[in-house]
C-alpha positions as CSV (number, residue, x, y, z in Angstrom):
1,X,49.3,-6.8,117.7
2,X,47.3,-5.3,114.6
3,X,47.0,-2.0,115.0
4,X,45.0,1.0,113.4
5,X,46.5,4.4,112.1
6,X,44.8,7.0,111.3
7,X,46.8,10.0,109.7
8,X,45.4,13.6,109.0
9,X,47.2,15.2,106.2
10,X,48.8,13.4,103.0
11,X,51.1,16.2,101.6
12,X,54.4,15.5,102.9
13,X,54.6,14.1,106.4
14,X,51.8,12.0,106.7
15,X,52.8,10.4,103.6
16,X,56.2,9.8,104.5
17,X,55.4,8.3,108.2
18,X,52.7,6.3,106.0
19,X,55.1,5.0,104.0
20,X,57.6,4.1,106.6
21,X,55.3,2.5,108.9
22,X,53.7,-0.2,106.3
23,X,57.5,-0.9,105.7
24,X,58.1,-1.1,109.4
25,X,54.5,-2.9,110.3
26,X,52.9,-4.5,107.3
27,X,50.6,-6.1,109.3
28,X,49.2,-2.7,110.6
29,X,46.3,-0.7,109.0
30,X,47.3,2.7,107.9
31,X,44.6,5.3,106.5
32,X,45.4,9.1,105.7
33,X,43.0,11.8,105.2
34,X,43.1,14.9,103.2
35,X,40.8,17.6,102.1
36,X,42.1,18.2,98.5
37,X,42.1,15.9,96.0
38,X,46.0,16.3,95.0
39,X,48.3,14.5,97.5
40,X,52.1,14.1,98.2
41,X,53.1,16.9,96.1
42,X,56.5,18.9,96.1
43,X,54.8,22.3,97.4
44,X,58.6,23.7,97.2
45,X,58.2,23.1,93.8
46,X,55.4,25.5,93.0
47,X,57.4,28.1,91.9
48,X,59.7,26.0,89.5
49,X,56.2,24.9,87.7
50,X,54.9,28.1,87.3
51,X,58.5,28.9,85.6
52,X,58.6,26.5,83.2
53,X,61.9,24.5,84.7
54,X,59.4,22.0,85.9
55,X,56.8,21.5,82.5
56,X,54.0,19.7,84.0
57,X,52.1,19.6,87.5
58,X,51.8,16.2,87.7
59,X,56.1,15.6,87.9
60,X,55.6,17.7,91.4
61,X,53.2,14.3,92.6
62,X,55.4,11.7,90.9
63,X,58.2,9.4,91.9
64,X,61.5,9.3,90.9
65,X,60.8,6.8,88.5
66,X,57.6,8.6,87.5
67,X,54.8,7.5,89.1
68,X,52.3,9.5,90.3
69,X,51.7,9.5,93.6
70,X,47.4,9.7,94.0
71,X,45.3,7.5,96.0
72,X,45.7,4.5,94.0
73,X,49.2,4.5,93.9
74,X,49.5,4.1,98.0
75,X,46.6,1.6,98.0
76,X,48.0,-0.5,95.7
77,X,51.9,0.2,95.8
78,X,52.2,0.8,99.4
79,X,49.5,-1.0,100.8
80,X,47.9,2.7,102.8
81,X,44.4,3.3,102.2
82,X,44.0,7.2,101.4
83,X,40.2,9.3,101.5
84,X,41.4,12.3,99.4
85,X,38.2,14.9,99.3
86,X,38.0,14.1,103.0
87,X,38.4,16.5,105.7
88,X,38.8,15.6,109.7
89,X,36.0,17.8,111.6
90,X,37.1,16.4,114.8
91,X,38.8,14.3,117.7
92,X,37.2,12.2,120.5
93,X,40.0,11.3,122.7
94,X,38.2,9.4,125.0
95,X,36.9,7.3,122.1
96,X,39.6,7.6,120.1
97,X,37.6,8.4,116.9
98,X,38.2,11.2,114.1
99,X,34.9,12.5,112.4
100,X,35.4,13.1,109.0
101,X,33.2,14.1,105.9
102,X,33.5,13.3,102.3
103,X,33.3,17.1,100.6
104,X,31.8,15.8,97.8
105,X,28.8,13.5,99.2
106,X,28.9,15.4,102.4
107,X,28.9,11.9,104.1
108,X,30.4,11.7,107.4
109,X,32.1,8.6,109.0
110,X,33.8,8.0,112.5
111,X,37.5,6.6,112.0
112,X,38.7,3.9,115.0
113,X,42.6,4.7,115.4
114,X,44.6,3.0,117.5
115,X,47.7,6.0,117.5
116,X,46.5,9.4,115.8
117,X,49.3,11.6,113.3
118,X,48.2,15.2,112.7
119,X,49.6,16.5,109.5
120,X,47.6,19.1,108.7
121,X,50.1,21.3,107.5
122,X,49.8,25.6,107.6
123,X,47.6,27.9,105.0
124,X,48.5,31.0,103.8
125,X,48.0,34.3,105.5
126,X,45.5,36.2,103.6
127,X,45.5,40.0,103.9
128,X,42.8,41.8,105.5
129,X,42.6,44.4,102.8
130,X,39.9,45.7,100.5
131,X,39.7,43.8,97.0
132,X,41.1,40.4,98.0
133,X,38.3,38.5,96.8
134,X,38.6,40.1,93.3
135,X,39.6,37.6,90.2
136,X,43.3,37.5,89.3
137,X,44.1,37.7,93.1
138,X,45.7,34.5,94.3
139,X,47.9,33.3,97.5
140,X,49.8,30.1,96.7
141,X,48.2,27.8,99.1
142,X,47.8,24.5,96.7
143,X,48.7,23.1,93.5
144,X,45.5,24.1,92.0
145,X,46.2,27.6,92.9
146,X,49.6,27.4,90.7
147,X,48.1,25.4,87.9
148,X,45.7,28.1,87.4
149,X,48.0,30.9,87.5
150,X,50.3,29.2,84.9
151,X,46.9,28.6,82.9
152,X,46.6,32.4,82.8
153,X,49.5,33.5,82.2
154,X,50.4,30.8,79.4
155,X,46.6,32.5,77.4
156,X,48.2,35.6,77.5
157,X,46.2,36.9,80.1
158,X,48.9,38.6,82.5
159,X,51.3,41.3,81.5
160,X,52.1,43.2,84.9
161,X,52.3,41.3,87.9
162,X,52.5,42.3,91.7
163,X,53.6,40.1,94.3
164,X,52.5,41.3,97.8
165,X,55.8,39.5,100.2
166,X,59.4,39.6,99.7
167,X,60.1,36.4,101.8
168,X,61.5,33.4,99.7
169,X,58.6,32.0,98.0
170,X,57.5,35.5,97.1
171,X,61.4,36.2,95.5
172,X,60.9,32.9,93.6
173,X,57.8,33.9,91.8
174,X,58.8,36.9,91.3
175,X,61.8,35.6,89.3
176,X,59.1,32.6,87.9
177,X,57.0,35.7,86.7
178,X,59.9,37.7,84.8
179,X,62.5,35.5,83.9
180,X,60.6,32.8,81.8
181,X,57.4,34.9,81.0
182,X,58.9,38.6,80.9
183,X,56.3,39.7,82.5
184,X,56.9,43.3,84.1
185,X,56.7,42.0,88.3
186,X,56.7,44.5,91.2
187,X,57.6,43.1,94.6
188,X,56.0,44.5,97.5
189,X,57.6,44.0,101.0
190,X,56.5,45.6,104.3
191,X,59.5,45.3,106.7
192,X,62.5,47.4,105.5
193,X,64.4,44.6,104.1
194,X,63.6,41.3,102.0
195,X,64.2,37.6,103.9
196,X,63.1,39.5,107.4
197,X,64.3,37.3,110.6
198,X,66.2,35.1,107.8
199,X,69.7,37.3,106.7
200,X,70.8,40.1,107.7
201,X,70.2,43.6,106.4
202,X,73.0,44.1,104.1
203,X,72.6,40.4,102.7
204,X,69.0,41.5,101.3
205,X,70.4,44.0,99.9
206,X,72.8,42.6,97.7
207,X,70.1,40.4,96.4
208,X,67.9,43.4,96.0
209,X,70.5,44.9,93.8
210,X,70.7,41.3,91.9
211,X,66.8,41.5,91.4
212,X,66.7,45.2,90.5
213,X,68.9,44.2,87.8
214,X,66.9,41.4,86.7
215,X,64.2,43.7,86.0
216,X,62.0,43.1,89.0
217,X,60.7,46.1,90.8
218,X,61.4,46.6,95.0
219,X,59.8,48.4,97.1
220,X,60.7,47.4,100.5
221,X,59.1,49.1,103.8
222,X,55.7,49.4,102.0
223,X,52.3,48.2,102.8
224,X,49.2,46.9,100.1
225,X,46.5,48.8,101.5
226,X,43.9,48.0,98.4
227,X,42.8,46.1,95.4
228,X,41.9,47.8,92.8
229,X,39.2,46.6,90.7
230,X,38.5,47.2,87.1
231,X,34.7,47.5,87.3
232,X,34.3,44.2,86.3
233,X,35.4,41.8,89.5
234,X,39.1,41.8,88.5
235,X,41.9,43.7,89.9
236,X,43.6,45.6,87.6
237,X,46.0,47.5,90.2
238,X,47.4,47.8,93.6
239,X,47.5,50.8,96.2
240,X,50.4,50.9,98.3
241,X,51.5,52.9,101.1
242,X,53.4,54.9,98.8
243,X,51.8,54.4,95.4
244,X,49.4,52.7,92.8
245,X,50.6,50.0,90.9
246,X,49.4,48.7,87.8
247,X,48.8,44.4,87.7
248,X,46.2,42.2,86.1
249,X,48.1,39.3,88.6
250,X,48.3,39.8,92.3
251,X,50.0,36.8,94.5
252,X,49.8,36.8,98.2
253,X,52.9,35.6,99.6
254,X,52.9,37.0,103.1
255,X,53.6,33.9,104.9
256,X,51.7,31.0,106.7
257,X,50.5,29.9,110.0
258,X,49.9,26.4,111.3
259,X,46.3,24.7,110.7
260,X,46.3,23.4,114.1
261,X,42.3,23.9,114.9
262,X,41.7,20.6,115.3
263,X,44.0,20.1,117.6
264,X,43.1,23.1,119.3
265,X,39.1,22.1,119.7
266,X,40.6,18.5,120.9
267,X,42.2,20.2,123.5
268,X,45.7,19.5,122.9
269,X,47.9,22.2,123.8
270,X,49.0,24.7,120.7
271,X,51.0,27.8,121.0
272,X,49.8,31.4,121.2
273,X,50.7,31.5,117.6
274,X,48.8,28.3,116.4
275,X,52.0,26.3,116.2
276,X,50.6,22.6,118.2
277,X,53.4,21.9,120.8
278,X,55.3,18.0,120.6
279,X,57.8,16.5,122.7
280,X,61.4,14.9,120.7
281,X,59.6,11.7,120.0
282,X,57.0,14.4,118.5
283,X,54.2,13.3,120.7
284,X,51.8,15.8,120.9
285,X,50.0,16.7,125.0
286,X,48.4,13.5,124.4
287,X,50.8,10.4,124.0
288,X,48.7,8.4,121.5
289,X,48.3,11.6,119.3
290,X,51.6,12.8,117.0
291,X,52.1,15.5,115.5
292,X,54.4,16.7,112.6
293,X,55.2,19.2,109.2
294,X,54.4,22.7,109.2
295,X,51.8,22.8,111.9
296,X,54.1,22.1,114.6
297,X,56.1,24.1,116.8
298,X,60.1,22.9,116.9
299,X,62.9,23.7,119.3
300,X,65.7,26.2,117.7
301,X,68.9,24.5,118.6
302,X,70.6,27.7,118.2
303,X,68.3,29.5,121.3
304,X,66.9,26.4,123.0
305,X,63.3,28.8,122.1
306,X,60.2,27.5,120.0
307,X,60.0,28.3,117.1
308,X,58.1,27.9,113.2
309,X,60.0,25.9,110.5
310,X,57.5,25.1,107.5
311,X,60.0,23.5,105.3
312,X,59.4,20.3,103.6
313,X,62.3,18.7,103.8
314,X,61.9,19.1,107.5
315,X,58.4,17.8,107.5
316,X,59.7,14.7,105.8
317,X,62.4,13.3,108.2
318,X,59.7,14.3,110.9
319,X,57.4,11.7,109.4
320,X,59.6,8.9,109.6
321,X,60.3,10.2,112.9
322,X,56.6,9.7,114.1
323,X,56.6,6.1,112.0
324,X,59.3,4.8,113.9
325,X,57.7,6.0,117.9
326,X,54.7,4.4,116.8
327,X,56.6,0.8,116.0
328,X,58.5,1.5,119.2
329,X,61.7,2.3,117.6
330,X,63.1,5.4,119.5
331,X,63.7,7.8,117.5
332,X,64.0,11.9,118.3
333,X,63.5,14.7,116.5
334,X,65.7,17.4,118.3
335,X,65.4,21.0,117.0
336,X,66.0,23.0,114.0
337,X,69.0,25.3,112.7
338,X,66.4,27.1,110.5
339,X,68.4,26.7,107.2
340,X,67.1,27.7,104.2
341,X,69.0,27.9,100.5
342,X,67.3,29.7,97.3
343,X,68.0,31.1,93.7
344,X,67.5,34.0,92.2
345,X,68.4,34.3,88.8
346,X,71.9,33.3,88.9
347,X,72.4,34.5,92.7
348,X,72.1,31.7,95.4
349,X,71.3,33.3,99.3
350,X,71.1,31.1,102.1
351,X,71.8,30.9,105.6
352,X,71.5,28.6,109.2
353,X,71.1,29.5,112.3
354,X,70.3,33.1,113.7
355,X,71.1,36.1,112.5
356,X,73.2,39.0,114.0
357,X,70.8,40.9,114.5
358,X,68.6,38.0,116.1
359,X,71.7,37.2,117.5
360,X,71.9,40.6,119.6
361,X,68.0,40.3,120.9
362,X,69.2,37.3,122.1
363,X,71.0,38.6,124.8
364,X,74.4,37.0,123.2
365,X,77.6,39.1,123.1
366,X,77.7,38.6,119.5
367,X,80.0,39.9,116.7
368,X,80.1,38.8,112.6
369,X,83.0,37.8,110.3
370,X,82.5,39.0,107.0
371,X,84.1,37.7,104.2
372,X,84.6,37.5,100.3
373,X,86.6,34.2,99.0
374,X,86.9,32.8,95.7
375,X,84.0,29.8,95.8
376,X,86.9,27.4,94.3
377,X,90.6,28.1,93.8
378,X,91.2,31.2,93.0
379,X,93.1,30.1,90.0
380,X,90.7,27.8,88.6
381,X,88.5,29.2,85.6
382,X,85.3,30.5,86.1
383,X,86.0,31.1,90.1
384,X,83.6,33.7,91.5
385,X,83.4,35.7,95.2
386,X,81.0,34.4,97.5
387,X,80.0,36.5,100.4
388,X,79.6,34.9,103.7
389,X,79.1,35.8,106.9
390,X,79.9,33.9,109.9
391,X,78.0,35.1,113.4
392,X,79.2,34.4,116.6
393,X,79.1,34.8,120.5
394,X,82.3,35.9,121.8
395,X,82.2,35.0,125.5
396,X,81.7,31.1,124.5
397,X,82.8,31.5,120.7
398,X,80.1,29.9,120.2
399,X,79.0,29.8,116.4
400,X,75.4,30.8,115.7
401,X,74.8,31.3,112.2
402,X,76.1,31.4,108.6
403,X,75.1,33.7,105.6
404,X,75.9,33.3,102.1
405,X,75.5,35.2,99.0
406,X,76.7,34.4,95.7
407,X,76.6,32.7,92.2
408,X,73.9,29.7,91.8
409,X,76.1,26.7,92.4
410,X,76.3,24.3,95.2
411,X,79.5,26.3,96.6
412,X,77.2,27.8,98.5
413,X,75.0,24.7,99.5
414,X,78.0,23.2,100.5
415,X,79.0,25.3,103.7
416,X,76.0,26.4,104.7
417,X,75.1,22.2,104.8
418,X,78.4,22.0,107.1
419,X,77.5,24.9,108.8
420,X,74.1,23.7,110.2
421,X,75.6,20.7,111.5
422,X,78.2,22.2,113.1
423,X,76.0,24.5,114.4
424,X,73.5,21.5,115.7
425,X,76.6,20.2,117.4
426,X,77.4,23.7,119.4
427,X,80.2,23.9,117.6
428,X,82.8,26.9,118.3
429,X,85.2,29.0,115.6
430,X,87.8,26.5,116.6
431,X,85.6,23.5,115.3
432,X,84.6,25.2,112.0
433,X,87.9,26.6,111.9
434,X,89.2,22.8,111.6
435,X,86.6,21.2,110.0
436,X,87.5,18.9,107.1
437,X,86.1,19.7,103.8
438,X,86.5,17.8,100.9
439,X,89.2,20.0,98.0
440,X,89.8,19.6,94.8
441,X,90.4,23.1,93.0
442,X,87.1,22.6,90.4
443,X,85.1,22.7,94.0
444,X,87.1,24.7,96.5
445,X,90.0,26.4,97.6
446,X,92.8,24.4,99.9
447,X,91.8,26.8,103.1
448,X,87.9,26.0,102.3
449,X,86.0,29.0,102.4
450,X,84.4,27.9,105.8
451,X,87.7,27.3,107.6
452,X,88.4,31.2,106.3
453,X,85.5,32.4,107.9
454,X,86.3,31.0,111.3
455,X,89.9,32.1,111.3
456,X,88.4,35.7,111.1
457,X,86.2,35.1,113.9
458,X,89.2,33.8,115.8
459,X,91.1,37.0,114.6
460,X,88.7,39.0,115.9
461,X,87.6,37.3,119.3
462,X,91.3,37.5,120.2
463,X,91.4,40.9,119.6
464,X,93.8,40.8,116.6
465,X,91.5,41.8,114.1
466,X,89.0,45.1,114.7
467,X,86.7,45.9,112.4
468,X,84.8,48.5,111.3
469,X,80.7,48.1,111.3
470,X,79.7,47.8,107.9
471,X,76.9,49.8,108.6
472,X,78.3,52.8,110.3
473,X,81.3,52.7,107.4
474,X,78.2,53.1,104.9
475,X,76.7,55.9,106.3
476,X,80.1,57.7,106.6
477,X,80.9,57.6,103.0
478,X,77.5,59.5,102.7
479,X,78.6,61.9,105.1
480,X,82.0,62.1,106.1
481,X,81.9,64.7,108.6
482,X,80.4,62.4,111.4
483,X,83.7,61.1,111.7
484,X,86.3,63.7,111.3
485,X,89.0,62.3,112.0
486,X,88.8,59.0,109.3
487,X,89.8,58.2,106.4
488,X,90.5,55.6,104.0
489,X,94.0,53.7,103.3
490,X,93.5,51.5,100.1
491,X,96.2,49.2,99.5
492,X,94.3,48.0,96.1
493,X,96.9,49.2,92.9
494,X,97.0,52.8,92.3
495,X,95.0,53.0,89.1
496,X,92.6,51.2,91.0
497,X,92.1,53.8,94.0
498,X,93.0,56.9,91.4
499,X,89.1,57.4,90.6
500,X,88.8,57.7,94.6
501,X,91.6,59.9,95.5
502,X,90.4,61.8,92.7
503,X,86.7,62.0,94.1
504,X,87.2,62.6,98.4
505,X,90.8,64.4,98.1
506,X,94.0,62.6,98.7
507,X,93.3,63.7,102.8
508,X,90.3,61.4,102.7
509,X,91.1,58.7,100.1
510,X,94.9,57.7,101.1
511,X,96.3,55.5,97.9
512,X,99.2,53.2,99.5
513,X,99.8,49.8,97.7
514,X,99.8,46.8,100.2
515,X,103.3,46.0,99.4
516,X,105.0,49.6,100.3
517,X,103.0,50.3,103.8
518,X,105.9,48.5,105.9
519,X,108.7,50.8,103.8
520,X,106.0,54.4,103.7
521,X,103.9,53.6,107.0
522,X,105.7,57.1,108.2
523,X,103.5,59.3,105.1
524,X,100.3,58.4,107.6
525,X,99.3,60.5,109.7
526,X,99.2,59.5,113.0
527,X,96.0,61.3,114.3
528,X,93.8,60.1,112.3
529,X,91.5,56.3,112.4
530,X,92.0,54.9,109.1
531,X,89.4,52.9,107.8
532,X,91.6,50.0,106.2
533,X,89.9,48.8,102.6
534,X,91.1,46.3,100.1
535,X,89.1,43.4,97.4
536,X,88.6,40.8,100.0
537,X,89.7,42.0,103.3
538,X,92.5,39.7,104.1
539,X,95.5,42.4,102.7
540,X,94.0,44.8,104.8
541,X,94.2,42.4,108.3
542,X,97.9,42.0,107.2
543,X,98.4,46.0,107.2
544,X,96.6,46.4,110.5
545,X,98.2,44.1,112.1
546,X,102.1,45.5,110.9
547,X,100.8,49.4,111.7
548,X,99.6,47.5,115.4
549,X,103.4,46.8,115.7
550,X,104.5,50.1,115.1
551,X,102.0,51.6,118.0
552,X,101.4,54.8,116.3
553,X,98.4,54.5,114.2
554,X,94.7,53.6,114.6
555,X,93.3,51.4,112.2
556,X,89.5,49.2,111.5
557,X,88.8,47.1,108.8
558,X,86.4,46.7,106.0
559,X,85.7,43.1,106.7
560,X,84.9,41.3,103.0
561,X,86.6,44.5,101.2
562,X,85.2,45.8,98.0
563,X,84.0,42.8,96.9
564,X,81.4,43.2,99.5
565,X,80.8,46.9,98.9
566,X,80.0,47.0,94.7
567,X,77.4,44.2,95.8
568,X,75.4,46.3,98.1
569,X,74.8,48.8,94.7
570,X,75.8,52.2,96.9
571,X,76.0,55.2,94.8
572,X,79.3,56.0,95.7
573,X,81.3,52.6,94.5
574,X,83.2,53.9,91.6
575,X,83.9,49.8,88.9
């Protein structure tokens, strides 16, 4: 039977179920619908345009062999009729009708569908604060927005930029702003840390330290609170919470909600937070209506909780999920990890699942492994430490997320990609601890960096390996008298610790070379908690475990070592 589709949204789901379905059902008539007049564009790649590694806007719409994807392409290529300028005002169920208006001729037509796809996608939060409707203000909501910005800035018009957001699109234009363009960029974050809800606390910090050094101003735990404006409609500077900043460019970045209105005012049933609610075939409260991309709400795999994943990679496999359902070809889209992967510079960060802290609220019993491997074999040129971070629950072992932080290379890419399917799986340390990873020294080491991870978890879940909170270690070498009775045993070469033995006293600072602990274990004292410390951690396992065996002396960890330490940019870390 010939039926009629009728698909709101042609950015990136609606096109890809589009797609899918004409290859599925030829037969069938497939129409989408969009508001703007640019369609099926990468909107990841906005901030690689306004950079310069992407030179034109139109390779963001185009195929791989470099067509551009408009209205005529999927007429005439793929057989979908498109109405770009054309935006849906409303549903009738009963009728099963859309009413929709051309923005240009204001005309207004009723749409017959058959099975309904809502694509609509999310907008960008705009900031309830005086001066945001000045000129040079911008929140990067489309590809026009981003074509004009790099028009500005390409005439010369923009020396000191601000961006208002420190979550990942935010970091990226920063960099796009400073590295390319040298433009002198503040970044303005609210909550105390950049990546909120996405890494944890000491993972933004070593990529705060990475930006700082790139030149980009950070101000985290600060709050826009005014535009200025030069007198002449544009802003010309920003008041914060803490001070007044100079800029000719302001870009919004503080995140996005769902545009689910229309299916709110069709009566469908939407979250408190706009996100519209769909089952795992992502049907939405009414079966001939589907739903999918960044105005839906998923399921976290990881907490079994709704939750918001605008990514479009996401919103594309959703789109050939909704294709196939509507030819009656089961198919289900589960859940979400909530991975994510971005550069800065020449730092990578990424992460899946939940974070310890997350973690915690959660209600699990959880715990982190920390650690700093060599992304390849360690004696293979050009090897450099990567920082990852594996959290778990320790009643089930139970792995629930993985951090990384380290050069821009798919090293990174790599585990955190066989993390989030482990992770899908409810996979424990023992099953990352044995998973198989391709090795070949240019790409790994033979104990992958993954496997590493786990067998510190296991370490520590069977009570073989304690560790000392990175946190409460930090705040201790500001001030030592909170715990007395520590101090440190580095088992890194002597002229290595001499700086530090030099600085906190050889009481404070003990210098003992990994391999003479088992033959001078009896110069430590035994009433004191030494706080164990070497480059990468694993020396510093070994020595606890051997002064476990002689029963006399208490002992923690830095899990990750040093390497973990001269990343976070403390004042005390002595190169």
């Amino acid at each position: 039977m010939n039926k009629k589709i009728v698909i709101v949204g042609a950015v990136a789901a609606g096109p890809k179920a589009a797609c899918r379905l004409k290859r599925l059902r030829p037969d069938w008539e497939v129409t989408m619908v969009d508001q703007d007049s640019l369609i099926s564009y990468g909107g990841c790649g906005i901030p690689y345009y306004v950079s310069g590694d992407v030179s034109d806007e139109s390779e963001l719409r185009a195929t791989s062999f470099h067509v551009v994807r408009d209205a005529n392409f999927f007429e005439h290529s793929k057989g979908v009729r498109v109405l770009t300028r054309t935006r849906a005002l409303a549903i009738d169920r009963q009728a099963k009708t859309v009413l929709v208006r051309n923005l240009d001729s204001g005309v207004e037509q009723r749409l017959a569908y058959d099975e309904l796809m809502l694509a609509t996608g999310a907008k960008p939060f705009d900031l309830p604060i005086p001066g945001a409707e000045l000129d040079g203000v911008f929140t990067i909501s489309d590809l026009h927005k981003a074509i004009e910005i790099k028009a500005r800035i390409a005439q010369g018009k923009v020396s000191r930029a601000v961006v208002i957001g420190g979550g990942a699109i935010g970091i990226e234009m920063a960099e796009a702003l400073t590295d390319l363009w040298g433009i002198e960029t503040t970044l303005l974050e609210l909550a105390p840390q950049l990546l909120p809800k996405l890494v944890d606390r000491h993972f933004a910090v070593m990529l705060t330290k990475h930006l700082i050094d790139k030149n980009v101003a950070v101000f985290t735990g600060e709050s826009a609170v005014e535009l200025l404006d030069d007198g002449q409609g544009k802003v010309c500077g920003v008041r914060t919470t803490g001070r007044t900043l100079d800029a000719d460019l302001v870009i919004m970045a503080v995140g996005v909600r769902p545009r689910s209105e229309l299916a709110r005012e069709a009566g469908l049933d939407v979250t408190s937070w706009g996100g519209i609610r769909v089952n795992q075939r992502l049907q939405t409260s009414d079966p001939n209506i589907y739903a999918a991309g960044d105005c839906i709400a998923v399921t976290s795999l990881v907490t079994g909780r709704e939750t918001y994943a605008p990514m479009g990679s996401l919103a594309n496999r959703e789109g050939r999920v909704v294709a196939d359902n509507m030819a009656s070809i089961p198919s289900q889209f589960k859940g979400v990890c909530g991975s994510f992967i971005m550069k800065a510079f020449e730092r990578c960060i990424a992460a899946t699942g939940i974070t310890y802290e997350a973690a915690l609220k959660e209600g699990f019993e959880a715990d982190y492994a920390l650690t700093s491997p060599p992304d390849r074999a360690h004696f293979f040129p050009d090897q450099a430490v990567v920082i990852l971070q594996l959290v778990f629950d320790r009643r089930s072992r139970r792995v629930l997320g993985l951090q990384a932080f380290g050069m821009m290379n798919d090293s990174i890419s790599a585990r955190v990609d066989a993390a989030a399917a482990l992770i899908a799986q409810g996979a424990t340390i023992e099953a990352f601890g044995l998973v198989e990873m391709a090795y070949a020294p240019p790409f790994s080491s033979a104990i992958d960096s993954i496997n590493a991870a786990a067998y510190v978890a296991e370490n520590m879940c069977d009570h073989r390996l304690r560790r000392v909170d990175l946190d409460r270690f930090l705040a201790w070498m500001e001030d030592m008298s909170i715990e007395p009775n520590w101090a440190v045993l580095d088992l890194r070469h002597p002229l290595e610790a001499a700086p530090y033995v030099k600085k906190y006293g050889p009481e404070r600072w003990v210098a003992l070379e990994y391999g003479q602990v088992r033959t001078r274990s009896g110069e430590l004292a035994t009433d004191k908690t030494y706080i164990i410390v070497c480059n990468a951690g694993t020396r510093s396992y070994e020595i606890q475990v051997f002064l476990d065996h002689q029963g006399k002396i208490d002992s923690m960890v830095v899990c990750g070592g040093l390497n973990v330490i001269s990343r976070l940019g403390v004042d005390w870390f002595i190169k």
